[in-house]
Wavefront OBJ file of the C-alpha trace (Angstrom):
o trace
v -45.869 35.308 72.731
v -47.877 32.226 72.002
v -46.009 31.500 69.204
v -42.941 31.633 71.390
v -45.147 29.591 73.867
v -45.693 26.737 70.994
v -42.068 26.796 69.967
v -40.994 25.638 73.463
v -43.611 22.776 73.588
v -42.349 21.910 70.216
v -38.992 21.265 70.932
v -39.468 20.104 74.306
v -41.414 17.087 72.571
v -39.234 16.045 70.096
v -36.080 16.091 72.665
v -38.422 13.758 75.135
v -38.649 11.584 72.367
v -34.935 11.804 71.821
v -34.376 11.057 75.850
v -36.669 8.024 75.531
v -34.146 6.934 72.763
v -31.128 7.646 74.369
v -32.897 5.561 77.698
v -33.236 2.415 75.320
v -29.681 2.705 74.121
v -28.545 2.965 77.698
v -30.225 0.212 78.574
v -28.322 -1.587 75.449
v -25.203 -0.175 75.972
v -24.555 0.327 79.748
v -20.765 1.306 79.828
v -20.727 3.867 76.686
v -20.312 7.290 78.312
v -20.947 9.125 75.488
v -24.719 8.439 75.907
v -24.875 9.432 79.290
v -23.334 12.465 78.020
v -25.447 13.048 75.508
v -28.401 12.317 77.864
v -27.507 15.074 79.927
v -27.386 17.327 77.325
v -30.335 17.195 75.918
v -31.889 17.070 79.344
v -30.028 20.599 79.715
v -30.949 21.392 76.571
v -35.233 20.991 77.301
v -34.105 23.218 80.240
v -32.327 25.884 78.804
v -33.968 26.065 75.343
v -37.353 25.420 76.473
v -37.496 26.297 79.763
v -36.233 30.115 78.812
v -39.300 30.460 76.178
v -41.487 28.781 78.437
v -40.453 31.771 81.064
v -40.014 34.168 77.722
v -43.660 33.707 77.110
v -44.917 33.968 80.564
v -43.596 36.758 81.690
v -41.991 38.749 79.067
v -39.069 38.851 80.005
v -36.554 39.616 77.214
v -33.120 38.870 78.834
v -34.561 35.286 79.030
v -34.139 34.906 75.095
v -30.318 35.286 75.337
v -30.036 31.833 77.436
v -32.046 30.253 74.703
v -29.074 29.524 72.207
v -27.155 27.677 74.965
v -29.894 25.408 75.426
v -29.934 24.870 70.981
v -26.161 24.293 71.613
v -26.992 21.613 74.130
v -29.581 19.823 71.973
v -27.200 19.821 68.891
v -23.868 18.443 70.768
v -26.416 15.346 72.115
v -27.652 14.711 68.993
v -24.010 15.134 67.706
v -22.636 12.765 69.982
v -25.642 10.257 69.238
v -24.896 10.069 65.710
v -20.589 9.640 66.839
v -22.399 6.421 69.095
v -24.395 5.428 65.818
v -21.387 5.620 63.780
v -18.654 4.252 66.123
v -21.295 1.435 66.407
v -22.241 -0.096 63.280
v -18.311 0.255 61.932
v -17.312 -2.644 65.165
v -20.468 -4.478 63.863
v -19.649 -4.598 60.144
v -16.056 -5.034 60.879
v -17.027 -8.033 63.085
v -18.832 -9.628 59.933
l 1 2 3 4 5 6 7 8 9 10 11 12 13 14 15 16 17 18 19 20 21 22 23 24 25 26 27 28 29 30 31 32 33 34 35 36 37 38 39 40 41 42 43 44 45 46 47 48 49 50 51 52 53 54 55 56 57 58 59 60 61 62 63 64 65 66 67 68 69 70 71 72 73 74 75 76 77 78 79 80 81 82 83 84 85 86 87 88 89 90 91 92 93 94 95 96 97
């Protein structure tokens, strides 16, 4: 279980990191809904995915590991819809130039 355990924290840190990025393009980029979006989801995501090992691992709980993969769907349709941003984004600024 404490491999479980270090999975969580794992993942739960490197989608904090990827909140504190979406934050700064927020901040950049105040009307684009499709980081507020994505925000959410990966905010869902820590929940679900990590927050279900986190119980997983305390408890031992197995039915806990089947809400897992909804929480890995949430992280990848953020980062998904990050790199749609990313993309949509630097085609208007080389089409500008």
């Amino acid at each position: 279980m404490l491999l479980v355990y270090k999975t969580a924290v794992s993942y739960q840190i490197w989608h904090a990191l990827g909140l504190g990025f979406i934050a700064i393009l927020r901040q950049q980029n105040p009307d684009a809904r499709i980081i507020i979006y994505a925000g959410w989801l990966m905010f869902a995501g820590i929940i679900l995915f990590s927050g279900s090992l986190y119980l997983l691992s305390l408890t031992g709980v197995k039915w806990l590991g089947m809400i897992t993969p909804i929480g890995g769907v949430c992280f990848l349709t953020a980062w998904l819809l990050l790199i749609i941003f990313s993309w949509k984004a630097l085609r208007a600024l080389y089409s500008l130039n």
